[in-house]
C-alpha positions in Angstrom: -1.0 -29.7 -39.9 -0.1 -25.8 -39.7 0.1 -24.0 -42.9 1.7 -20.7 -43.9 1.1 -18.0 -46.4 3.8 -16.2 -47.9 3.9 -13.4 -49.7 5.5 -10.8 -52.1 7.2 -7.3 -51.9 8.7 -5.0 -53.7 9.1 -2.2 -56.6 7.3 -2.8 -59.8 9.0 -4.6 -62.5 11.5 -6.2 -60.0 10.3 -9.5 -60.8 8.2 -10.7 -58.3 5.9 -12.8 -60.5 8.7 -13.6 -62.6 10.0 -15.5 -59.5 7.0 -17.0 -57.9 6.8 -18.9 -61.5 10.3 -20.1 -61.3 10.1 -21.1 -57.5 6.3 -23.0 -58.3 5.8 -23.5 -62.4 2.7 -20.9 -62.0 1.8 -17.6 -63.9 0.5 -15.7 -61.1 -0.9 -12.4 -63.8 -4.2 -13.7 -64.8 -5.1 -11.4 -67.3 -4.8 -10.3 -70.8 -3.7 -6.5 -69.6 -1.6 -8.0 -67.3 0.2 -10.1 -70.0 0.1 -7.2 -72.5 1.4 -4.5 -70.2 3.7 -7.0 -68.6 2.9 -5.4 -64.9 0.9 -7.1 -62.4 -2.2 -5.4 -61.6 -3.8 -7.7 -59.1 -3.3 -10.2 -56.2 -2.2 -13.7 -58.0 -1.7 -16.9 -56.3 0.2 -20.2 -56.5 1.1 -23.5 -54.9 4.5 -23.8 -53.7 5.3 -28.0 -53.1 7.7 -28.3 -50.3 9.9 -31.6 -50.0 7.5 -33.4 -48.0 5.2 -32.8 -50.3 3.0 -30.4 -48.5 1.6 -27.4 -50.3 1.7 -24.1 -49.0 0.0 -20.9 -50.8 1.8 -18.0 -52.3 0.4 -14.6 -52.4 1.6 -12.1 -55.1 1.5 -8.6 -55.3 1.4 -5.5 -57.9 4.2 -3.4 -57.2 2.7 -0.4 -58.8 2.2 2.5 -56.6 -1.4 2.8 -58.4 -2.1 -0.6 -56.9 -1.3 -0.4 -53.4 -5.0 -0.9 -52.6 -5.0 -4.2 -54.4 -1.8 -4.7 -52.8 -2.9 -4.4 -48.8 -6.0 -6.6 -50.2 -3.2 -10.0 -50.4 -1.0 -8.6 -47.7 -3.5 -9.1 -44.5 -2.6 -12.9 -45.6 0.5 -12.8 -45.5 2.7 -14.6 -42.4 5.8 -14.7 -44.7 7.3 -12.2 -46.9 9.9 -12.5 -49.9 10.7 -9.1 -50.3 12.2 -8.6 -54.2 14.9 -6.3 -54.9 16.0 -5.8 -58.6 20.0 -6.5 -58.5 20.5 -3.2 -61.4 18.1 -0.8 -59.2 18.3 -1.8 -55.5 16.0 -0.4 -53.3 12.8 1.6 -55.0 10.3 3.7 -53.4 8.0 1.2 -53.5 9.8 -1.4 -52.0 10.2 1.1 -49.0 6.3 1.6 -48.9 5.7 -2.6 -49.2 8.5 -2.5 -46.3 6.6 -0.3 -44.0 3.3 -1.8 -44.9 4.5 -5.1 -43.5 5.7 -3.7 -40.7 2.1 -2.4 -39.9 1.0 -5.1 -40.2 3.0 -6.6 -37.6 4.6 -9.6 -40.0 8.3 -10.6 -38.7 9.5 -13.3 -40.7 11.0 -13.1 -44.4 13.7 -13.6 -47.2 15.1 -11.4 -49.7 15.6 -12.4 -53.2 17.9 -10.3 -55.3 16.5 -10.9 -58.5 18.1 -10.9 -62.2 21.7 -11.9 -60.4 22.8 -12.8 -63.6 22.5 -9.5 -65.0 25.0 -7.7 -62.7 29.3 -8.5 -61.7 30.1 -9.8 -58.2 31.4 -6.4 -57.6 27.9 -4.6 -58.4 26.5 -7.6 -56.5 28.3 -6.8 -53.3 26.9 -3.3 -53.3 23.2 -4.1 -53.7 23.8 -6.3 -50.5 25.2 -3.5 -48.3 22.6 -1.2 -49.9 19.7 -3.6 -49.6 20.8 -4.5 -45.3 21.6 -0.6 -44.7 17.9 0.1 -46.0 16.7 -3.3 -43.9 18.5 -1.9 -40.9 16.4 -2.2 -37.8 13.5 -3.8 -39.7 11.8 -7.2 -39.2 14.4 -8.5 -42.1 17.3 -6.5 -40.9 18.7 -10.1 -40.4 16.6 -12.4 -42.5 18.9 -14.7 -45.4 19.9 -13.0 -48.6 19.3 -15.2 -51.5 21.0 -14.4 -55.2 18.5 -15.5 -57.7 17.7 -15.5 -61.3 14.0 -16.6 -62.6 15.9 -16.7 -66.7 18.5 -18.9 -65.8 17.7 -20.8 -62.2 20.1 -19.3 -60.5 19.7 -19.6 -56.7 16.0 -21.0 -57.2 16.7 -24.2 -55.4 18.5 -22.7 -52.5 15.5 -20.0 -52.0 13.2 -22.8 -52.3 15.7 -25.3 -49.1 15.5 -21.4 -47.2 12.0 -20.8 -47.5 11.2 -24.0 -46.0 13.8 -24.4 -43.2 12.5 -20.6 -41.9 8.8 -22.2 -42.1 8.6 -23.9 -38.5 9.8 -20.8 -36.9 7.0 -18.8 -38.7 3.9 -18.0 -35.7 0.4 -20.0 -37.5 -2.6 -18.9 -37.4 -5.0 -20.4 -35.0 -6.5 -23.9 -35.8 -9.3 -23.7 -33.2 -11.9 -21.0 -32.8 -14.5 -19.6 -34.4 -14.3 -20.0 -38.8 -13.0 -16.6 -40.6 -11.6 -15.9 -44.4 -11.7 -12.3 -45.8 -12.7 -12.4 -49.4 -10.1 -11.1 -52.2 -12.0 -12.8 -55.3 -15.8 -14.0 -56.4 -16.5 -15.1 -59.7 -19.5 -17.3 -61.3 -18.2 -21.1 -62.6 -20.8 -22.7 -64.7 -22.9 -25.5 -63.4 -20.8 -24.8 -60.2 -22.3 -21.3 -59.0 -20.9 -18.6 -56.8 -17.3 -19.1 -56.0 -15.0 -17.2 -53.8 -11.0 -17.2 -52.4 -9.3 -16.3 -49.9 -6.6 -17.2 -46.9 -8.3 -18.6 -43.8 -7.3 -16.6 -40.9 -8.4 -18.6 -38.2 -10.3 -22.4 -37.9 -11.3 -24.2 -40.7 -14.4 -25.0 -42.7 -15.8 -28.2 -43.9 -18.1 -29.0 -47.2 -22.0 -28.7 -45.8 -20.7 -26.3 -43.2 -23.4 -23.3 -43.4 -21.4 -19.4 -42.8 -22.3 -16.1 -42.1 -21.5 -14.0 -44.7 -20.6 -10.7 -43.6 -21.2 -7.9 -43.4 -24.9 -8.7 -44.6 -24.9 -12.0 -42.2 -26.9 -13.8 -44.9 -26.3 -17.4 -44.4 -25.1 -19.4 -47.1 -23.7 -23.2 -47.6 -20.2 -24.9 -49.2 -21.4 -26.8 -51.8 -17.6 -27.6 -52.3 -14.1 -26.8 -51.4 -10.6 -26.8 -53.3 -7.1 -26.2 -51.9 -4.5 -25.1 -54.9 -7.4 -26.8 -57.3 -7.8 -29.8 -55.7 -11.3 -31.3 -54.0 -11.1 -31.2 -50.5 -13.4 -31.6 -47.4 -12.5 -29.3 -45.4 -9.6 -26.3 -45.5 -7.5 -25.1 -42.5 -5.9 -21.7 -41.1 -3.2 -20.6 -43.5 -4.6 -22.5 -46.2 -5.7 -20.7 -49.5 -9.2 -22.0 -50.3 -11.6 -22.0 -53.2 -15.6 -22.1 -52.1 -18.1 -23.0 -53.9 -21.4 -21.0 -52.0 -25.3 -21.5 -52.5 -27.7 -19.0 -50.7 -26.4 -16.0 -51.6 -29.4 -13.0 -51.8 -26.8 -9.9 -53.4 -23.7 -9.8 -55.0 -20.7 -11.4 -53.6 -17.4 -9.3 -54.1 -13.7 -8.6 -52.6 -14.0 -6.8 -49.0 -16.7 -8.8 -47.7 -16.0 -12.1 -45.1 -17.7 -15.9 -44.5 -17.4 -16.6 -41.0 -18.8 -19.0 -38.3 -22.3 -18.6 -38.6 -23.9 -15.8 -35.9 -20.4 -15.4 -34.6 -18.8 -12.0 -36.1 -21.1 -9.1 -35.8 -20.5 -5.9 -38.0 -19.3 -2.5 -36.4 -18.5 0.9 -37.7 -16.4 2.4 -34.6 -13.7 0.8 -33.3 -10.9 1.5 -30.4 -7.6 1.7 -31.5 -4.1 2.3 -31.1 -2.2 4.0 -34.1 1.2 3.8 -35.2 2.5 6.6 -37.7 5.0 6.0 -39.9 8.5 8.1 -39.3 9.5 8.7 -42.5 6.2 10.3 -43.6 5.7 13.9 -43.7 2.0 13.9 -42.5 0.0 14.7 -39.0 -2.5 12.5 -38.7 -5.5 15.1 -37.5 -8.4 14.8 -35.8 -11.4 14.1 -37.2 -9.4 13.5 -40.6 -11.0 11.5 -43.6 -8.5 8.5 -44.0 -9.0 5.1 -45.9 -8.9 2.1 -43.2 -7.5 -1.4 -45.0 -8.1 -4.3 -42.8 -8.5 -7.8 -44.6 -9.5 -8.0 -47.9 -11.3 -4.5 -47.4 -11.0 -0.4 -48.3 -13.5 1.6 -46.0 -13.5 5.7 -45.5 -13.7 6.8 -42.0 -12.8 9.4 -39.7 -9.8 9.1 -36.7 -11.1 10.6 -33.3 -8.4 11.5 -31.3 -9.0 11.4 -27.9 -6.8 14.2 -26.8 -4.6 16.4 -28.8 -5.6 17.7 -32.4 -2.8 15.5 -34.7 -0.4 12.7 -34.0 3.3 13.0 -35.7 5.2 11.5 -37.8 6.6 8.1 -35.8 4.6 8.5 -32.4 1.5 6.9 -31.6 -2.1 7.2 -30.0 -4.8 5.2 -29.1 -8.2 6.4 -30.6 -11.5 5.6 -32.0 -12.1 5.0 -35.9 -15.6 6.0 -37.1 -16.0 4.0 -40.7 -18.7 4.8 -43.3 -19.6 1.0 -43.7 -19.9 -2.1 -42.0 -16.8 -3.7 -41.3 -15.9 -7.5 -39.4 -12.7 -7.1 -37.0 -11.8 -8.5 -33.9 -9.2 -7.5 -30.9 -5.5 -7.6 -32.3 -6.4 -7.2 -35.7 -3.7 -5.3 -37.5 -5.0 -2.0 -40.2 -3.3 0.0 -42.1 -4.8 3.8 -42.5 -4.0 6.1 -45.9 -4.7 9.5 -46.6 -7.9 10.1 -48.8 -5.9 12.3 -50.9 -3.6 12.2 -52.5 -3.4 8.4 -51.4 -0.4 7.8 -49.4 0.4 4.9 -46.6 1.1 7.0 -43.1 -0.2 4.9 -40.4 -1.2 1.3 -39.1 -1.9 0.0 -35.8 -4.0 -2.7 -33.8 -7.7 -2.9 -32.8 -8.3 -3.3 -29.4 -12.1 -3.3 -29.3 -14.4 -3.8 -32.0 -17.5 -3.0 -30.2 -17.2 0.0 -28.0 -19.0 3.0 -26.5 -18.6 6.2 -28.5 -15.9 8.4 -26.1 -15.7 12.0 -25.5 -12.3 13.5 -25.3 -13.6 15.8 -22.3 -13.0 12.9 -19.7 -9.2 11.9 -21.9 -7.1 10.7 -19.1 -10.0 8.4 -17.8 -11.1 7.0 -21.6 -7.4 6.3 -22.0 -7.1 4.7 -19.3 -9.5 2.3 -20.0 -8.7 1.4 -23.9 -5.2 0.9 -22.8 -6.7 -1.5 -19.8 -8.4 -3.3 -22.9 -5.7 -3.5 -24.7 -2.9 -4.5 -22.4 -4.7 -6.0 -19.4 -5.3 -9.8 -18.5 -7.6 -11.9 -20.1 -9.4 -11.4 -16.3 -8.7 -7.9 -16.3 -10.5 -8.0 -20.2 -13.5 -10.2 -19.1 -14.2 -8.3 -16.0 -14.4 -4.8 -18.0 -16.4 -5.9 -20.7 -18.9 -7.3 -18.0 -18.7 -3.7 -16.3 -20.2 -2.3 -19.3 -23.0 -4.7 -20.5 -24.1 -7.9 -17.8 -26.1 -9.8 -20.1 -23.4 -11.5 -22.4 -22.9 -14.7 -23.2 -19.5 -16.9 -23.4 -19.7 -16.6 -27.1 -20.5 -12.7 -27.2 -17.4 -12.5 -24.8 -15.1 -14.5 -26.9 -16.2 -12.4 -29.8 -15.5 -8.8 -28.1 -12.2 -9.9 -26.6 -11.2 -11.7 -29.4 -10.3 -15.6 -27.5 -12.0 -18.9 -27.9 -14.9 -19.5 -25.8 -13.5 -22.5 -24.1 -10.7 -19.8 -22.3 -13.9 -17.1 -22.0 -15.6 -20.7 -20.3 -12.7 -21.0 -17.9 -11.7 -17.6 -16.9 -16.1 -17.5 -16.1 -15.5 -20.6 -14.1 -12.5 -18.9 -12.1 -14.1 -15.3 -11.6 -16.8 -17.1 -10.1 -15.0 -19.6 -7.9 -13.1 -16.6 -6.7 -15.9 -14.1 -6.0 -15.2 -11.5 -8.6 -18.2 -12.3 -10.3 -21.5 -12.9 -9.3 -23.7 -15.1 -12.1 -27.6 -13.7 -12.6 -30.6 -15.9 -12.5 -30.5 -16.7 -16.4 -28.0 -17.9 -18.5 -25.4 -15.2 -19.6 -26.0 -12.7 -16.9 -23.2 -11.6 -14.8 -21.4 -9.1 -12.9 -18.4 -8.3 -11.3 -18.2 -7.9 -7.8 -17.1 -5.0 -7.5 -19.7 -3.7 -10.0 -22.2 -4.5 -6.8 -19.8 -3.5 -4.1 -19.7 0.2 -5.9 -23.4 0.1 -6.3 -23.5 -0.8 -2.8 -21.6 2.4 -2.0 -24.4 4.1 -3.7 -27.1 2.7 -2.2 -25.9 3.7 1.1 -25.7 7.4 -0.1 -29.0 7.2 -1.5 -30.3 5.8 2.0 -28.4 8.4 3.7 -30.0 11.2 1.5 -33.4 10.0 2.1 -33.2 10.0 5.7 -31.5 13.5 5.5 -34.7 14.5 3.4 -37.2 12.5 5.6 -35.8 13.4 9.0 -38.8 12.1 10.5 -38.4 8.6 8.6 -37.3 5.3 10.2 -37.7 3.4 7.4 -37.5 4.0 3.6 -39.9 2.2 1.7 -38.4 -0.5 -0.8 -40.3 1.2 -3.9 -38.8 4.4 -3.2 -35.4 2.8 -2.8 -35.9 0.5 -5.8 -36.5 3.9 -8.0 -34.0 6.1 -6.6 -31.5 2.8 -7.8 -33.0 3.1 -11.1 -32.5 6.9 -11.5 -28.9 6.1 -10.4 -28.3 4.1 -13.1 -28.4 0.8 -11.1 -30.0 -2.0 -12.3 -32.5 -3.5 -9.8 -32.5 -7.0 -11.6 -29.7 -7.5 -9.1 -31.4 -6.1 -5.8 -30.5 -9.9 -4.3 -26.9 -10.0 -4.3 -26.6 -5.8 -4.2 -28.7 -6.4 -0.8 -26.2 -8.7 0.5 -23.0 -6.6 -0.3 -25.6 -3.3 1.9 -25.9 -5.3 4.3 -22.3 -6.0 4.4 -21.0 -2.4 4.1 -23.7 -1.2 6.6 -26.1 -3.3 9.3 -29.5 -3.4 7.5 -33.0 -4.6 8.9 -35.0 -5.2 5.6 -38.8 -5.8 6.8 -41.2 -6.6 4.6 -40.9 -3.9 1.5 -39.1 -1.5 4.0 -35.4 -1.4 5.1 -33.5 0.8 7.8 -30.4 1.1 9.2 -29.7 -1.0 12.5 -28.5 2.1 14.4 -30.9 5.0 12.8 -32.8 6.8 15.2 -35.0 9.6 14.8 -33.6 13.2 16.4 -36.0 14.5 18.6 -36.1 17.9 19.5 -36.8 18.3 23.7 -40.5 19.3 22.9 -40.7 16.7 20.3 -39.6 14.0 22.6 -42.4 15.6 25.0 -45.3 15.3 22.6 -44.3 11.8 21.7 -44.9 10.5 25.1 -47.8 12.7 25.5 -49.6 11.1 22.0 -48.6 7.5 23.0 -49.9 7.8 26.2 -53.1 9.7 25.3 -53.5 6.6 22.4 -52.8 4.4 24.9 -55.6 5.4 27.0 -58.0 5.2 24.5 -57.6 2.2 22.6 -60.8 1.9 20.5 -61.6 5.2 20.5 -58.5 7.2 20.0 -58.5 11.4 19.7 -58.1 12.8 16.4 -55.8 15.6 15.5 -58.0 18.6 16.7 -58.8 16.7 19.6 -54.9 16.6 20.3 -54.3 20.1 19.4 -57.2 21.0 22.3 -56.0 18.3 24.6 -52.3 19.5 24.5 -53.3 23.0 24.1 -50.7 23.3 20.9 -53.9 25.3 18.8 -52.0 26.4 15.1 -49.2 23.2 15.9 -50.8 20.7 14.0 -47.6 20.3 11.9 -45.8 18.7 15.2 -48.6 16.6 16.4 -48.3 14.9 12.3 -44.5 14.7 12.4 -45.1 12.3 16.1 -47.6 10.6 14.6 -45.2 9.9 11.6 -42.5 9.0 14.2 -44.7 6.4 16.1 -45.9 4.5 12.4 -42.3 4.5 11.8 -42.0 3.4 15.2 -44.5 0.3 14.5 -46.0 2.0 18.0 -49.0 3.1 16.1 -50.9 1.8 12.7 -53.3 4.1 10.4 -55.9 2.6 10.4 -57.8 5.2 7.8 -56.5 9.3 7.3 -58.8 9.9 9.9 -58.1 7.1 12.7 -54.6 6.3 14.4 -54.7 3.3 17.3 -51.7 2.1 19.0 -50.5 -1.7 17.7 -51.7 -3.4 20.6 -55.7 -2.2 20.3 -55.1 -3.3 16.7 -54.0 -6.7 18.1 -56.6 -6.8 20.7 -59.5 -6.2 18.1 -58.0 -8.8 16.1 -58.4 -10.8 19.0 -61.7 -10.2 19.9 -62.8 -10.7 15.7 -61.1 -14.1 16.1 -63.4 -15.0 19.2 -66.3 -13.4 18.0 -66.5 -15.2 14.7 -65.2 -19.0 16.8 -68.3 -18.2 18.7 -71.1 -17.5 16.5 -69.7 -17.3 12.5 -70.3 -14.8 10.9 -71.1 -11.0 12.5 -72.0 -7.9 11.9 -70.6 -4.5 12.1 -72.9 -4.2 15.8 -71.9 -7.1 17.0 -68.1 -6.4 16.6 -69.0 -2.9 18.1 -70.5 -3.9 21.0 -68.1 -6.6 21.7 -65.1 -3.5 21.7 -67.9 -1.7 23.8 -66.8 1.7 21.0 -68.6 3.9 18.7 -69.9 2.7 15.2 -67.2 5.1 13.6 -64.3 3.2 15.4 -65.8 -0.3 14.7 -66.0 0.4 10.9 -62.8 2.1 10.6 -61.3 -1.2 12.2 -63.6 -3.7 10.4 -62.4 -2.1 6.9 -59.6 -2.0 7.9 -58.7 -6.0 8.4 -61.1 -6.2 4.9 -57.9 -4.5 3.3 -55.5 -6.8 5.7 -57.5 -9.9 3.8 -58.5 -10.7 7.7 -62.0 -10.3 7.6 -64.5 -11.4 4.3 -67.2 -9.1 3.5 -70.8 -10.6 2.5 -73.9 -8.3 2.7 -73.9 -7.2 6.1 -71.5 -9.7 8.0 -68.5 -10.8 7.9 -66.3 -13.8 7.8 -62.7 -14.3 9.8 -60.0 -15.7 7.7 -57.9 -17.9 9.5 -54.2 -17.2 9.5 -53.3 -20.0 7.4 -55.4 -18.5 4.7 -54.6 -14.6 5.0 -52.6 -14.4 1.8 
């Protein structure tokens, strides 16, 4: 069953609460002041029976311009307005402010009641209606019905009541399913009951056991009990007004704060929004300017951070960031209204569009707008896609809370992304990113590679620790080095060997006498397997005396090469004498078991110097096992 919420407007002493007693049998002004001054000072509530016997919640509202903040604590309710104009006064200023309060708060369905009828002619009547539409002209109730009404004599109360409730099914409800949520307008202590607070559930509903969040403190606490317009229920829905009884509360429990789905909602105190001024008001709203934020049930000072410019106008609009000075629990298309921190007047409203974002600098404008407005007007896909752009470890819950959906669509717009590509899932659960997240990194990768190489001219290969920290300098997390290796390799033909990686086509420029010595080294290698020259020896054999520097840049060019290994600083051998004395360790050890350092010398017929270098060499390759003074071969199976 959908339920609705309507609520008052209009001047003080129009005869709001008058009226909500005639249309239900309730006194909405609970106390003594109230009575004595004969003023409403608070929010009051009542039970309006409809002819099927259903009961849906009123919400009234002081119409004292002192009381506006007690006012916007009922009106974030509200899906229904009976706006009340006095029949001798017509429109007030404060029926003007309730007017463009509503507005901001994005409400479009109501009634007007012209109240105390009885007390004015036909002719008098008549005017107050063409006074009361020219003021409604272009408004949300520039069209609604017009009902003549007095709460003294009953006039009209019976037709108000047949138009309230054949306007209710066109009325948008709030949203049955999804995550629990009611802002609190009242707490108070019953005796042998406990802690008790009201409110309007905006969205799900809550049963009796249920265990909530309370917010913005997130202590848990437990309904004991529920009531709906006083009676016992088990549960309470969205647009419902509901009484709960609480146990576990740790502080004090007051108007402002919310109960929601337990380790749901999470607190924030900057927000990305779009403001709406108000035409009529003769106020800039400026940068950095001290305003009071309304949202809910709650009052919280912050600042407005434009992101370009230094004030918005009367009647134009901007999308900013709001930096509060408490807590506060809002989600995307949430509607605020902003006043002035003095004097206290209403000049703005607007929407949230994310409740969780990065603090923005107005430096890069045009890009940060660009993106809030993406937020705020793109596709769910579009949504999901740049929230996971910003943060890849979040889970279909955390999503649903950001972007403000239920987690079954956040489930099924995962299950798509990922069945199309655009997102790739991590190795644990709630890790994701979008493709093109990885493609860009991919971009960057490449550029890093291409840098390196430009840096290491000499270099075939760059060493995957050198490429996994240049990543991480970048920015670039390397928890996805799998799939950001397979978009590389994509891009750009990769050889990734071992914990090394090249391009396909790189080759090493060689300079004519470069290209010269590299034969030359090779060759002279060659001819000396086990007992290769050193680097003097070189610099005498080639007669290059004071070129060291481009006998070590060949040498570097044949490791890259896999021509030659280094076997120690000192020793370089070409691959295949590596191979060979592999060989010959193999057969030496099949023969006999374990040997020594001279017998693995004299079966290379080389120089002790050689035989070690080699024999500590495959100790470090886990090929060979050290014990005393011999040595064991590990077979291949086991070199790992």
């Amino acid at each position: 069953m959908d339920y609705v919420i309507i609520g008052t407007a209009g001047h003080i002493d129009h005869g709001k609460t008058a009226l909500i007693k005639a249309l239900t049998g309730t006194d909405t002004d609970r106390f003594i002041e109230e009575k004595e001054r004969g003023i409403s000072i608070d929010i009051g509530f009542a039970p309006l029976v409809l002819s099927d016997g259903r009961r849906i919640g009123i919400v009234d509202v002081p119409g004292h311009e002192r009381f506006i903040r007690n006012m916007l604590a009922g009106a974030g309710g509200m899906d229904f307005i009976l706006l009340v104009v006095d029949a001798r006064e017509g429109v007030m200023p404060q029926t003007r402010e309730h007017m463009a309060i509503m507005t901001l708060l994005h409400i479009q369905n109501g009634i007007i009641a012209i109240t105390k009828a009885d007390l004015v002619d036909e002719e008098w009547l008549d005017l107050v209606h063409q006074e009361v539409r020219d003021e409604l002209s272009g408004s949300f109730l520039a069209n609604a019905p017009m009902v003549d009404v007095s709460s003294v004599t009953g006039q009209g109360i019976d037709l108000l009541k047949k138009t309230i409730e054949s306007l209710l099914p066109s009325v948008p409800h709030r949203p049955a399913h999804g995550a629990f949520r009611l802002p609190i307008d009242r707490s108070f202590i019953v005796q042998g009951i406990g802690t008790v607070i009201t409110g309007t559930v905006w969205r799900g509903k809550v049963q009796v056991g249920d265990t909530l969040s309370l917010m913005p403190s997130g202590d848990a606490v437990r309904v004991r009990s529920i009531q709906v317009h006083g009676e016992n229920q088990d549960a309470a829905y969205a647009g419902q007004r509901a009484a709960l009884a609480l146990t576990g509360m740790r502080g004090e429990v007051r108007r402002g704060m919310m109960l929601g789905e337990e380790h749901y909602y999470q607190p924030t105190r900057l927000i990305d929004v779009r403001i709406q001024m108000l035409k009529e008001v003769a106020h800039h709203l400026g940068h950095r300017e001290r305003v009071r934020f309304y949202i809910g049930t709650s009052e919280v000072f912050g600042r407005v951070l434009l992101l370009h410019g230094f004030e918005v106008p009367a009647g134009e609009e901007a999308v900013a960031q709001l930096l509060l000075e408490a807590d506060v629990v809002v989600e995307p298309r949430d509607h605020f209204v902003l006043r002035t921190y003095s004097p206290m007047v209403t000049v703005a409203g607007g929407t949230v569009i994310d409740p969780h974002p990065v603090h923005l600098h107005r430096r890069n404008k045009s890009i940060v707008e660009e993106g809030i407005i993406k937020k705020e007007q793109g596709s769910l896909e579009d949504r999901v896609l740049m929230a996971l752009n910003n943060n890849h470890v979040l889970s279909a819950a955390e999503l649903a809370i950001m972007l403000g959906e239920s987690q079954d669509h956040i489930e099924n717009e995962l299950a798509a992304l990922l069945n199309e590509g655009k997102l790739v899932s991590g190795r644990q659960p709630g890790e994701w990113i979008p493709n093109a997240v990885l493609e860009h990194w991919a971009s960057k990768w490449l550029e890093i590679m291409n840098a390196y190489f430009q840096k290491n001219p000499y270099d075939l290969w760059m060493p995957k620790t050198v490429a996994q920290s240049e990543l991480k300098a970048a920015k670039i997390d390397i928890k996805w080095w799998d799939p950001l290796l397979v978009r590389v390799v994509a891009q750009r033909n990769l050889y990734v060997e071992n914990d090394r990686l090249r391009f396909a086509d790189r080759v090493i420029p060689l300079s004519a006498e470069e290209k010269k010595m590299h034969d030359l080294v090779l060759q002279a290698l060659q001819d000396s397997p086990f007992a290769p020259p050193g680097l003097a020896e070189m610099e005498q054999l080639f007669q290059l005396k004071g070129k060291d520097r481009l006998i070590k840049n060949v040498l570097h060019m044949l490791t890259q090469e896999d021509l030659v290994v280094a076997v120690n600083p000192e020793v370089v051998m070409t691959k295949e004498a590596i191979l060979s004395a592999e060989g010959v360790a193999e057969k030496l050890y099949a023969a006999q078991g374990a040997f020594s350092l001279a017998d693995f010398r004299d079966a290379l017929s080389t120089s002790r110097k050689y035989a070690v270098a080699l024999l500590e060499y495959f100790d470090r390759q886990k090929w060979t096992k050290r014990s005393g003074d011999v040595r064991e071969w590990l077979k291949k199976a086991q070199r790992n």
